[in-house]
BALOBA-1460 file (C-alpha; in Angstrom, 3 decimals):
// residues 333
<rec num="1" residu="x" x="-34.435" y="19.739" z="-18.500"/>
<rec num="2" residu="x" x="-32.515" y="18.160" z="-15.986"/>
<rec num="3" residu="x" x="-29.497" y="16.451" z="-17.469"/>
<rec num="4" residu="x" x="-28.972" y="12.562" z="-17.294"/>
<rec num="5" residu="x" x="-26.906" y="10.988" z="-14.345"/>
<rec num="6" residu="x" x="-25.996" y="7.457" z="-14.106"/>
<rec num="7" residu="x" x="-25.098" y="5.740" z="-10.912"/>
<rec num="8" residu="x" x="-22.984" y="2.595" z="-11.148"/>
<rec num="9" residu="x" x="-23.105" y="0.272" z="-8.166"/>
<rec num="10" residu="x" x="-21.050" y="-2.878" z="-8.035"/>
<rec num="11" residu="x" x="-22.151" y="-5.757" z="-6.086"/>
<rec num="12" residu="x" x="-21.322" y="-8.412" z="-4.524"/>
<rec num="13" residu="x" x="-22.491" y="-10.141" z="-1.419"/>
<rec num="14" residu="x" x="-24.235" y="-7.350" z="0.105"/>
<rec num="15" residu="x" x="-27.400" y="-8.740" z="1.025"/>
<rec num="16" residu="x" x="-26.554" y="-7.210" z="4.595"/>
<rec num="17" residu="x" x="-26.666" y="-3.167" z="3.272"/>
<rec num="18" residu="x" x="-27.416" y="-3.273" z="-0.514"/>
<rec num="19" residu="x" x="-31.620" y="-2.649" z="0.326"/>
<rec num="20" residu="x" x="-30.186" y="0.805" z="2.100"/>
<rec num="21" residu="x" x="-27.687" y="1.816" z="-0.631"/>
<rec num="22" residu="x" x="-30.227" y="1.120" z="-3.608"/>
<rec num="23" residu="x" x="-33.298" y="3.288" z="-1.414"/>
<rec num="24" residu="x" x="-30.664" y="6.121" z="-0.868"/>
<rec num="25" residu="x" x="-30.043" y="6.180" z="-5.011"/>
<rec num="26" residu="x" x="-34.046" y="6.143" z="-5.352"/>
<rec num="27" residu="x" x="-34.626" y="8.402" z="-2.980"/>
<rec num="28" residu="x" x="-32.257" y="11.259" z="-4.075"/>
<rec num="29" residu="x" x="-34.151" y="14.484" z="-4.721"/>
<rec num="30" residu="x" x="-32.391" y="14.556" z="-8.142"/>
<rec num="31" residu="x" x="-34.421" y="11.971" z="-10.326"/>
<rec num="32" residu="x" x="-33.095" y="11.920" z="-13.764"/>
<rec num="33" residu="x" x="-31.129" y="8.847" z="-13.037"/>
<rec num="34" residu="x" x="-29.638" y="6.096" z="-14.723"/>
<rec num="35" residu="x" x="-28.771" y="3.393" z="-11.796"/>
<rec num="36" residu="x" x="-27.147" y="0.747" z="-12.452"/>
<rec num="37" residu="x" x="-26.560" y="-2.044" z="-10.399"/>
<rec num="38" residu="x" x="-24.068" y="-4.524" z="-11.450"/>
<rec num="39" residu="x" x="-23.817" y="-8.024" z="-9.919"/>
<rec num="40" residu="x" x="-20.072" y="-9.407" z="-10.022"/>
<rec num="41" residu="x" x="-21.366" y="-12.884" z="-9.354"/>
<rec num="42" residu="x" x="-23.100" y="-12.693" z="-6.076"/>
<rec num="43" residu="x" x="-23.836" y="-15.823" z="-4.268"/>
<rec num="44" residu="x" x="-26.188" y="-14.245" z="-1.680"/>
<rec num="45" residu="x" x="-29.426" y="-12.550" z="-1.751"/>
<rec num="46" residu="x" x="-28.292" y="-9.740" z="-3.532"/>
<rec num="47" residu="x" x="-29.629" y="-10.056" z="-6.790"/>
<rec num="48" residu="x" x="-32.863" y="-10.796" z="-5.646"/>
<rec num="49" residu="x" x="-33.092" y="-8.018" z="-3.743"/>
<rec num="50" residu="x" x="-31.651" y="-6.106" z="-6.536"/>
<rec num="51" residu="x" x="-35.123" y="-7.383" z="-8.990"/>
<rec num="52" residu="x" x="-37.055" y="-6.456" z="-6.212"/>
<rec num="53" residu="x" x="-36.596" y="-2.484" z="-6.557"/>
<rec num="54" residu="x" x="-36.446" y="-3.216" z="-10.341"/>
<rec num="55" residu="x" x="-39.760" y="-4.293" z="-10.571"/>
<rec num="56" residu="x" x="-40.320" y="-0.944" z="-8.963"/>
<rec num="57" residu="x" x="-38.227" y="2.149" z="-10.477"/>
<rec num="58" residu="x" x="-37.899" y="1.916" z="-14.037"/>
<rec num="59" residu="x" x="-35.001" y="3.901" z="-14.123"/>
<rec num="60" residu="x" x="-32.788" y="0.708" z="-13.070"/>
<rec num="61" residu="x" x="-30.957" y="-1.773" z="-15.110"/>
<rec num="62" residu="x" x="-29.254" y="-5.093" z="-13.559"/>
<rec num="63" residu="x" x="-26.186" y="-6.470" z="-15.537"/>
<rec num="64" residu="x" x="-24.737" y="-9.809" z="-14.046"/>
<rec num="65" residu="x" x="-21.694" y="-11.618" z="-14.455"/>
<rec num="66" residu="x" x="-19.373" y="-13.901" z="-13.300"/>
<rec num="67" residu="x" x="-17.065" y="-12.897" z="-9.999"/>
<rec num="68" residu="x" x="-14.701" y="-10.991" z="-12.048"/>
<rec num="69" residu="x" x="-13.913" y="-7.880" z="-9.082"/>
<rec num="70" residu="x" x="-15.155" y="-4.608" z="-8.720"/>
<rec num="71" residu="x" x="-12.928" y="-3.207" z="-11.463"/>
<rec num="72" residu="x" x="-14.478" y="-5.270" z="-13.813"/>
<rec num="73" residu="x" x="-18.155" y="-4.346" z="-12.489"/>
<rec num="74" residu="x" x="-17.380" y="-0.760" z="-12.833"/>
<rec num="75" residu="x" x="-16.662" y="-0.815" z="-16.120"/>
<rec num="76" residu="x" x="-19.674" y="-2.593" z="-16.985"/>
<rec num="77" residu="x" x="-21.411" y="-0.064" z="-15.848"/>
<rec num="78" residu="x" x="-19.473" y="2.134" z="-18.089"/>
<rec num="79" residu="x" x="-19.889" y="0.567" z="-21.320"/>
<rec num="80" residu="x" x="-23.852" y="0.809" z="-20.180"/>
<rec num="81" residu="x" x="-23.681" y="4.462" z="-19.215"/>
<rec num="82" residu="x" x="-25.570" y="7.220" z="-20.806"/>
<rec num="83" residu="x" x="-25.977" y="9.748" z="-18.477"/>
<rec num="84" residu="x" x="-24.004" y="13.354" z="-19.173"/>
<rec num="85" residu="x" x="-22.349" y="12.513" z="-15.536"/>
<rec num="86" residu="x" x="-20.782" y="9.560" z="-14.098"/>
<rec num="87" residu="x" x="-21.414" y="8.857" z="-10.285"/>
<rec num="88" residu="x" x="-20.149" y="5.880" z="-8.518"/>
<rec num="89" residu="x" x="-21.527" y="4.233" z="-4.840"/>
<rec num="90" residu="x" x="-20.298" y="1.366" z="-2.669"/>
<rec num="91" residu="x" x="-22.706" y="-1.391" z="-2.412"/>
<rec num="92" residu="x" x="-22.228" y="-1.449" z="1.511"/>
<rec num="93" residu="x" x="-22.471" y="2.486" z="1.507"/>
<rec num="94" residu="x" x="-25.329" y="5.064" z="1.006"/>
<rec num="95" residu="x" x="-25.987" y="8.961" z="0.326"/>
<rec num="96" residu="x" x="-27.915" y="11.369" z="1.697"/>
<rec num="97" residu="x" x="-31.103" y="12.353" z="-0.407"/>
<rec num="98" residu="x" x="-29.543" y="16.068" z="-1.879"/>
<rec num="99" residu="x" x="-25.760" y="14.569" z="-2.506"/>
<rec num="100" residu="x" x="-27.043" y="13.848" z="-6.355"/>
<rec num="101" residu="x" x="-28.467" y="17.204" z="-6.999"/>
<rec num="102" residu="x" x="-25.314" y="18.949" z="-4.949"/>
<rec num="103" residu="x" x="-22.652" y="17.314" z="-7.138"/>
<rec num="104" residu="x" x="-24.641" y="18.318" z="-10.238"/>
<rec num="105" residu="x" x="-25.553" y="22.034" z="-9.381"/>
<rec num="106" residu="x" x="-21.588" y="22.257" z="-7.878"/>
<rec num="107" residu="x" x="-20.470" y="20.618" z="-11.426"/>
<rec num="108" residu="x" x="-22.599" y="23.084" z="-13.003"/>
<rec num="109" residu="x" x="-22.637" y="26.324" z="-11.497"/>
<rec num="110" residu="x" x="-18.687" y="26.222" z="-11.335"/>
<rec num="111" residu="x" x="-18.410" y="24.442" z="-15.080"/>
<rec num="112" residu="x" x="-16.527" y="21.923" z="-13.438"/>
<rec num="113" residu="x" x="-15.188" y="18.730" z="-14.808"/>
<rec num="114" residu="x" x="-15.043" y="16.801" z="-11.557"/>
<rec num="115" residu="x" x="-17.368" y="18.029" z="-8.524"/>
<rec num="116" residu="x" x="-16.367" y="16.462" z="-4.801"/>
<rec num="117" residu="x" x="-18.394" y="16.005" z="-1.379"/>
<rec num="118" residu="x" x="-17.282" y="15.147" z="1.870"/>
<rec num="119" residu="x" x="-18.074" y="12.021" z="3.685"/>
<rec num="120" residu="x" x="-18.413" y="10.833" z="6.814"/>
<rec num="121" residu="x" x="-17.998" y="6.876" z="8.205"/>
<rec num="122" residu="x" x="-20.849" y="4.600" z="10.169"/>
<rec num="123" residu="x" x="-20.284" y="1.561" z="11.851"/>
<rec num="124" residu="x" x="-23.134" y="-0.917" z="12.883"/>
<rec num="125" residu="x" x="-23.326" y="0.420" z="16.580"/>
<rec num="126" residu="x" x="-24.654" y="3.718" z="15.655"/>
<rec num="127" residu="x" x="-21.155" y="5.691" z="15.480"/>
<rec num="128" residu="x" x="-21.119" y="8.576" z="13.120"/>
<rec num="129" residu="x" x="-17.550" y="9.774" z="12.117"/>
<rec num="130" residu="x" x="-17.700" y="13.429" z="10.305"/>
<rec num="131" residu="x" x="-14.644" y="13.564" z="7.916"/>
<rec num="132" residu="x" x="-14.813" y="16.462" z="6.292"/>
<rec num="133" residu="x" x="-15.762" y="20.354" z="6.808"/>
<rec num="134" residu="x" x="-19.320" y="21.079" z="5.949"/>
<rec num="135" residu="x" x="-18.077" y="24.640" z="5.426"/>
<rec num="136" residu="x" x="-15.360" y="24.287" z="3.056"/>
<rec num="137" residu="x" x="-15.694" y="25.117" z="-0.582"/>
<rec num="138" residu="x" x="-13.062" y="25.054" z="-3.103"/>
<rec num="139" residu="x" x="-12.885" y="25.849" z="-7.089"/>
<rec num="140" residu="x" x="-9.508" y="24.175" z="-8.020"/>
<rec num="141" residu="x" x="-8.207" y="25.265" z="-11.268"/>
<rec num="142" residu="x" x="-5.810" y="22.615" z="-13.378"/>
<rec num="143" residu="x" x="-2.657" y="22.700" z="-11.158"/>
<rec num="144" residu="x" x="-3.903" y="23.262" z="-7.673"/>
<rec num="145" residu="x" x="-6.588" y="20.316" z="-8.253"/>
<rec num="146" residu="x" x="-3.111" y="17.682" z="-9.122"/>
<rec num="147" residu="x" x="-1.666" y="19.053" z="-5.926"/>
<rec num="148" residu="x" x="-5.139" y="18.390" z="-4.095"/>
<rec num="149" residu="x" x="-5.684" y="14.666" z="-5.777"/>
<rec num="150" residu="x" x="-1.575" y="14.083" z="-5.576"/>
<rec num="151" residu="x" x="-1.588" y="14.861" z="-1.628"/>
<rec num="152" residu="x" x="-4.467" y="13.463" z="-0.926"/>
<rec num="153" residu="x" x="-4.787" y="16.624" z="1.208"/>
<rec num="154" residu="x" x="-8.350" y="17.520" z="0.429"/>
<rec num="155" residu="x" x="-9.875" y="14.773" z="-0.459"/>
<rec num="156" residu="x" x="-9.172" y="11.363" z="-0.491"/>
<rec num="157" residu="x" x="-8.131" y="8.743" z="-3.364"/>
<rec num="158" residu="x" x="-11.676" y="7.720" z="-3.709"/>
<rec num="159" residu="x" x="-14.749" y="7.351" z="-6.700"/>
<rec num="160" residu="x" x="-17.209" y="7.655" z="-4.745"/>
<rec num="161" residu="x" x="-16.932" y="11.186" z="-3.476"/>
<rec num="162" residu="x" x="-16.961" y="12.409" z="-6.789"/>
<rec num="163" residu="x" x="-18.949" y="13.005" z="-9.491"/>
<rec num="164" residu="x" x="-17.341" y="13.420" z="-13.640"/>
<rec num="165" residu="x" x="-18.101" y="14.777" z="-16.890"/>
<rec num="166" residu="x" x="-18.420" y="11.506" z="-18.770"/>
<rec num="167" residu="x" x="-16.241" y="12.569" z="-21.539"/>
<rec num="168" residu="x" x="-13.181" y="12.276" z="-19.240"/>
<rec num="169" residu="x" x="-14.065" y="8.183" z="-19.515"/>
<rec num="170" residu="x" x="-13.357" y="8.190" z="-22.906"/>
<rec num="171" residu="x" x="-10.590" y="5.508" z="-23.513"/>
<rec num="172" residu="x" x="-10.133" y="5.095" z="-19.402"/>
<rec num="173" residu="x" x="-10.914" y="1.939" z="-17.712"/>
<rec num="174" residu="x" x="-10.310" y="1.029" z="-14.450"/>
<rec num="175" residu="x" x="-7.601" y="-1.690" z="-14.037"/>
<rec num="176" residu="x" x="-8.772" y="-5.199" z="-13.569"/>
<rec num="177" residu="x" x="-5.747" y="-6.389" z="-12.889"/>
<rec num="178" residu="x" x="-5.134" y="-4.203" z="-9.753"/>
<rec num="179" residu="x" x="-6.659" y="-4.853" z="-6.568"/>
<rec num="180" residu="x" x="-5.305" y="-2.499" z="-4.314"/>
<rec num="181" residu="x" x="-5.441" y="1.575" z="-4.844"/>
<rec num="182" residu="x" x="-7.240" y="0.941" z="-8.576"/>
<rec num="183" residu="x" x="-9.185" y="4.379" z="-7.666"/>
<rec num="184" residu="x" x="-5.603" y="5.964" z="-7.338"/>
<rec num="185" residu="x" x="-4.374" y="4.402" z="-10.673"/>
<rec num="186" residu="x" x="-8.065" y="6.193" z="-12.429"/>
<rec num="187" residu="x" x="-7.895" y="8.744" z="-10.876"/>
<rec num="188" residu="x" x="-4.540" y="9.850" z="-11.980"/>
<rec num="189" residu="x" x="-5.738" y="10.244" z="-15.381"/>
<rec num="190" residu="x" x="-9.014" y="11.408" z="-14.917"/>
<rec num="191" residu="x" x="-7.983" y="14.349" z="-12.925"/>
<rec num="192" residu="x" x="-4.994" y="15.455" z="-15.629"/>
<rec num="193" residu="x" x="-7.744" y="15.392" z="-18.272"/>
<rec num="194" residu="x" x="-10.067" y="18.095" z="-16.077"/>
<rec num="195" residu="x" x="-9.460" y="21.870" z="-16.319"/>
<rec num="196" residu="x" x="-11.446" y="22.425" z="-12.951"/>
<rec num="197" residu="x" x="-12.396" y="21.035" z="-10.056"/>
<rec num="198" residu="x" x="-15.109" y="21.605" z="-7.609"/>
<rec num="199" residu="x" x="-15.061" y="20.507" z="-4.003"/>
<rec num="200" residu="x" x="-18.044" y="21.013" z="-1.075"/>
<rec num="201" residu="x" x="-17.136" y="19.182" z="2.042"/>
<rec num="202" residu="x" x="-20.714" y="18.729" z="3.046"/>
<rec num="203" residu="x" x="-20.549" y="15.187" z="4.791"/>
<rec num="204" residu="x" x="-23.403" y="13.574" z="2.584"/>
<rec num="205" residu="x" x="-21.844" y="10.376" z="1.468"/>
<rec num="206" residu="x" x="-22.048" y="7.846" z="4.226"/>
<rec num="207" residu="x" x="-19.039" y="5.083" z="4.124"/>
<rec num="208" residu="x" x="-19.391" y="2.003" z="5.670"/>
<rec num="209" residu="x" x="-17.106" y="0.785" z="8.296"/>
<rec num="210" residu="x" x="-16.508" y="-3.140" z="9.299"/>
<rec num="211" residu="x" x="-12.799" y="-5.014" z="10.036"/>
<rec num="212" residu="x" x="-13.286" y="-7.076" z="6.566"/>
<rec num="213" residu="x" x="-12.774" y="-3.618" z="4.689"/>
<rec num="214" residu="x" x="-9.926" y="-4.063" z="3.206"/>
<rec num="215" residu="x" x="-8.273" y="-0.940" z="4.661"/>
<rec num="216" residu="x" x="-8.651" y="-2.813" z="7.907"/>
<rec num="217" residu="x" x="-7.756" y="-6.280" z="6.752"/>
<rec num="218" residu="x" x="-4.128" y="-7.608" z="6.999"/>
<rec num="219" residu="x" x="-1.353" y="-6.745" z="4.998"/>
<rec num="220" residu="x" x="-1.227" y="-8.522" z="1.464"/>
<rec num="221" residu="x" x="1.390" y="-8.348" z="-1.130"/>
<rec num="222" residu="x" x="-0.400" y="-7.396" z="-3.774"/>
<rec num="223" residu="x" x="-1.574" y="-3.983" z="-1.872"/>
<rec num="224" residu="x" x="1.976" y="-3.027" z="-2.745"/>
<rec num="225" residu="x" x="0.762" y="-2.584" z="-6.048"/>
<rec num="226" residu="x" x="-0.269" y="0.614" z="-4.931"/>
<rec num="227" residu="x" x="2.751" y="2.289" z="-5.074"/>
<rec num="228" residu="x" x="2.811" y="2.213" z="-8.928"/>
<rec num="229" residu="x" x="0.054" y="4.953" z="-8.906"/>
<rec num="230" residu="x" x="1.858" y="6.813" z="-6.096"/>
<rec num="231" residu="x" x="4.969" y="6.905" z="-8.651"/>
<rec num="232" residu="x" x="3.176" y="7.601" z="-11.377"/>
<rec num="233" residu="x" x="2.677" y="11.130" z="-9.588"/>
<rec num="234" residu="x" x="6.386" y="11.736" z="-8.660"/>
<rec num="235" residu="x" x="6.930" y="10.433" z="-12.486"/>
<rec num="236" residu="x" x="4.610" y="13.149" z="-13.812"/>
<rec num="237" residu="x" x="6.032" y="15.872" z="-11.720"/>
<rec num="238" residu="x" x="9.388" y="15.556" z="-12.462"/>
<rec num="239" residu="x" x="8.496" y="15.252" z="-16.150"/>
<rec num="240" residu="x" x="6.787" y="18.963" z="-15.914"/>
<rec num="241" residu="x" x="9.507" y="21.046" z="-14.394"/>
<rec num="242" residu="x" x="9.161" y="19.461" z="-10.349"/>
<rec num="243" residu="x" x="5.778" y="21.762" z="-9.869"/>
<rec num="244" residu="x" x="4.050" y="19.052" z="-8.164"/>
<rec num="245" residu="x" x="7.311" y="17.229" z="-5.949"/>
<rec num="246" residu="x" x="5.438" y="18.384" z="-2.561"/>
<rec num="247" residu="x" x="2.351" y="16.889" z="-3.385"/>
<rec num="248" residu="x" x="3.802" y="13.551" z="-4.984"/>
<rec num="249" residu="x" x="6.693" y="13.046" z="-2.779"/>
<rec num="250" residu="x" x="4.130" y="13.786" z="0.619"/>
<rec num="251" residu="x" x="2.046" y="11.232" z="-0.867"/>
<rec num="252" residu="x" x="4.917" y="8.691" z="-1.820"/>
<rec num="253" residu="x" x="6.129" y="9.465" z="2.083"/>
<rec num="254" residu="x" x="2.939" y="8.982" z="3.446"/>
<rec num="255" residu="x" x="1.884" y="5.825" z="1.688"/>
<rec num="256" residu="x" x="5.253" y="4.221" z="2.183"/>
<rec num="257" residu="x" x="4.405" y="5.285" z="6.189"/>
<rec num="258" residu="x" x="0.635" y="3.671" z="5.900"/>
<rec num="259" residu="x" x="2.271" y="-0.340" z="4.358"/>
<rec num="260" residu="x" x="4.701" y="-0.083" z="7.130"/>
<rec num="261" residu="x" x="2.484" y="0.534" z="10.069"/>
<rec num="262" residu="x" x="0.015" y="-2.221" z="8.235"/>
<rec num="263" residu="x" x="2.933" y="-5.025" z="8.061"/>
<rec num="264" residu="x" x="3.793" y="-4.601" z="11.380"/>
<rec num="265" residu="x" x="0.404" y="-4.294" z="13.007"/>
<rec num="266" residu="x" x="-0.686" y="-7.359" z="10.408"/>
<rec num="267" residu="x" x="2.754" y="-9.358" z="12.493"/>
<rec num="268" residu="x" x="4.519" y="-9.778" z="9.004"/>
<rec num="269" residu="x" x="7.616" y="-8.385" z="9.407"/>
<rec num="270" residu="x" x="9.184" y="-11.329" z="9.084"/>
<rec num="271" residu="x" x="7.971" y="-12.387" z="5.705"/>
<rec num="272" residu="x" x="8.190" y="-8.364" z="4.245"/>
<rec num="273" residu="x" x="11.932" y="-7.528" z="5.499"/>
<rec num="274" residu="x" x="12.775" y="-6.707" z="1.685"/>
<rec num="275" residu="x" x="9.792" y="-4.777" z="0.891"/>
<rec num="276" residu="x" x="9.712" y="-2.766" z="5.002"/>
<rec num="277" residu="x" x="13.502" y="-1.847" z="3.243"/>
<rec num="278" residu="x" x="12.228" y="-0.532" z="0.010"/>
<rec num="279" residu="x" x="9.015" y="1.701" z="1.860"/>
<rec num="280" residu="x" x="11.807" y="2.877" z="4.159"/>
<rec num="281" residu="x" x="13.940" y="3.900" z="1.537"/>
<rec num="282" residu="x" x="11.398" y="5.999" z="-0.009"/>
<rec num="283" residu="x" x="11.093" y="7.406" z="3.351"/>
<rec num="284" residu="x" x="14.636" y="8.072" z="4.037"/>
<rec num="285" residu="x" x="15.610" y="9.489" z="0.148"/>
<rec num="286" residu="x" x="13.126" y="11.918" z="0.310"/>
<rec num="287" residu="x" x="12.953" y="13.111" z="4.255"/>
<rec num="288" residu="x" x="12.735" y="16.970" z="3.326"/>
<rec num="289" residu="x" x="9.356" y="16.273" z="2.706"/>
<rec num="290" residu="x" x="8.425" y="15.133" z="5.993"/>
<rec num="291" residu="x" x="7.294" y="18.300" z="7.433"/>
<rec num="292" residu="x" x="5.440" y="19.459" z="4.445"/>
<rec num="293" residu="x" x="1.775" y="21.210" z="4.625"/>
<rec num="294" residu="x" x="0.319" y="17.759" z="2.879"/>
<rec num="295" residu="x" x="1.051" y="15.520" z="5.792"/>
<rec num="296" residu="x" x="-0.265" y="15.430" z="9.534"/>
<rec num="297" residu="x" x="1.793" y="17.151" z="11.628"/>
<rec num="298" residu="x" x="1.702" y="13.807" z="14.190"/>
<rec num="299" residu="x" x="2.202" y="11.495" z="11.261"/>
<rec num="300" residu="x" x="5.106" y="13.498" z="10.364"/>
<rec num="301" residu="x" x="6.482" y="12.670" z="13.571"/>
<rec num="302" residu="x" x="6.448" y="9.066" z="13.455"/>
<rec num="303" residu="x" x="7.432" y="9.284" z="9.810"/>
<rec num="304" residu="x" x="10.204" y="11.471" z="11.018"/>
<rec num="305" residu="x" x="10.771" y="8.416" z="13.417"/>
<rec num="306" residu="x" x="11.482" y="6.188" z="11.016"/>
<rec num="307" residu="x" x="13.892" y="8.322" z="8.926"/>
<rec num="308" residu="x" x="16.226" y="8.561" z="11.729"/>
<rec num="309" residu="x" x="16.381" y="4.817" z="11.862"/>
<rec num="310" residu="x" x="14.288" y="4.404" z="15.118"/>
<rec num="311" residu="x" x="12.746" y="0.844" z="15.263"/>
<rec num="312" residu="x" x="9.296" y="0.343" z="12.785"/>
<rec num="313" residu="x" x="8.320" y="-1.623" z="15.433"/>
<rec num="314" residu="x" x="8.522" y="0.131" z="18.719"/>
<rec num="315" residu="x" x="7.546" y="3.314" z="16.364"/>
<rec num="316" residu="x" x="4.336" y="1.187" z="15.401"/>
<rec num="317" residu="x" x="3.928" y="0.195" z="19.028"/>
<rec num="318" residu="x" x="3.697" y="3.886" z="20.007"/>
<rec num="319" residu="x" x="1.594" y="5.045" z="17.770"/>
<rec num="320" residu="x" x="-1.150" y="1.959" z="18.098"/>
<rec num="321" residu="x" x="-1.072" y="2.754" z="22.082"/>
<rec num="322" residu="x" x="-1.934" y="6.840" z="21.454"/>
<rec num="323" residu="x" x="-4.897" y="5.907" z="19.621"/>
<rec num="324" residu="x" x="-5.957" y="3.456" z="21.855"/>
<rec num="325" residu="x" x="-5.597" y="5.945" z="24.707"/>
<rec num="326" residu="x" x="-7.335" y="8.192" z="22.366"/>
<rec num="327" residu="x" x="-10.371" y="6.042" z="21.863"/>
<rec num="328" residu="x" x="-10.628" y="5.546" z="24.931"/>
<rec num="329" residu="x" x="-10.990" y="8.893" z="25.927"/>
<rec num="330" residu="x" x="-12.277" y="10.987" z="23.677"/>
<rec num="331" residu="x" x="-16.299" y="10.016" z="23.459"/>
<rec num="332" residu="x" x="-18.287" y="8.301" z="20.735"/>
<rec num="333" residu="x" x="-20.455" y="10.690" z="17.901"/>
């Protein structure tokens, strides 16, 4: 028999894609499901359209609650969990129908404690993005799998690409006081509690892309929380002989790199002078790392930029016109 999975959606005012998301879960070719779909105080039609497909699948359970964040909503859906695997999906997202059964026979097959997929983003006008290499597969053992998850190299800093043993949950929440990067600050422990790791860069999760994501939004303070998970990684490296320094200090680089090209585009230099300083620093202390394997050989450049004291600006400025010139050129999927 088929072992138990259960899917925890958050939700919150997603009348607009929630009816897609919720079919995908249905529809998966993989049926021993546990989905649960937990309301974090929705004020639009999402709850009713959340009853509707309970009235129909019996394998759904609604919790609701007050607008407490997604953090909160997640772990709901923990304490409910039964399932032998844990599976998370955006409410504004969706999967193809074999991404279920792909994570389990991958989690499976390779007795894996985590088991990864690749992704790729939609936007409203039709515009498919691949993101990852159908033909890649990887069996991480302990070690290589921090590298993967401290680079971000891989895969990305996500929940929803991966799929976990539900025994790795015990005594981990997600943070409800974060609100930035709380996947990062999870993740972290989740992946130094798993022996092996399984990754398949089919493209079967489908990830939603509008400007009010957040990771198009405008700079806030509090995203800056992030960088407590990113040190948390150089924190555990040095405290186990340096192994991992490449992959933490690539990521600390690279992150620091990210904020600074968000303030500037977001106009908010101005009010972030002491905190553009600090991401710099972290730049500048640790510039050996520039040019290493985990970072983009043309983000390495601009980071490489900024290291040699060359305007965040005008560096910005740069960059932002190459990708316009690059959209503009290169044709839609």
């Amino acid at each position: 028999m088929s072992e138990l999975v259960s899917v925890i959606i958050p939700i919150y005012n997603s009348q607009k894609k929630i009816k897609k998301t919720i079919q995908s879960i249905v529809d998966q070719t993989y049926e021993n499901l546990q989905i649960l779909l937990i309301d974090d105080g929705s004020t639009d039609q999402s709850l009713s359209i959340c009853r509707g497909f309970e009235n129909i699948d019996e394998r759904i359970d609604i919790y609701t609650g007050e607008n407490l964040g997604v953090s909160h909503a997640r772990n709901t859906g923990l304490k409910a969990s039964k399932g032998k695997y844990i599976y998370f999906i955006d409410s504004d997202d969706y999967i193809e129908n074999n991404t279920i059964e792909t994570l389990v026979t991958n989690i499976e097959k390779y007795e894996a404690d985590i088991s990864i997929i690749g992704y790729s983003m939609y936007w409203d006008n039709g515009k498919v993005q691949k993101m990852s290499n159908p033909d890649t597969l990887k069996i991480l053992g302990y070690e290589d799998a921090i590298k993967e998850w401290f680079s971000s190299r891989l895969f990305k800093g996500f929940m929803w690409d991966k799929m976990f043993r539900s025994e790795l949950f015990k005594d981990i929440f997600f943070p409800e006081s974060l609100s930035y990067m709380e996947d990062v600050y999870i993740g972290n422990k989740l992946f130094l509690k798993s022996q092996r790791v399984v990754y398949n860069g089919e493209n079967l999760y489908m990830y939603y892309q509008s400007n009010q994501n957040i990771t198009n939004g405008a700079f806030k303070k509090e995203y800056l929380e992030g960088l407590e998970s990113i040190k948390f990684m150089v924190d555990f490296s040095i405290n186990n002989g340096c192994k991992y320094d490449e992959a933490a200090y690539s990521r600390l680089i690279q992150t620091s790199y990210d904020f600074i090209e968000k303030i500037y585009n977001s106009k908010l230099e101005e009010e972030y002078k002491a905190e553009i300083k600090e991401l710099l620093d972290n730049i500048k202390n640790h510039q050996n790392y520039i040019f290493s394997q985990y970072i983009k050989k043309i983000n390495s450049f601009f980071i490489f930029l900024l290291a040699k004291g060359i305007s965040p600006k005008l560096v910005t400025r740069i960059r932002s016109g190459l990708l316009n010139i690059k959209r503009r050129v290169l044709p839609e999927k």
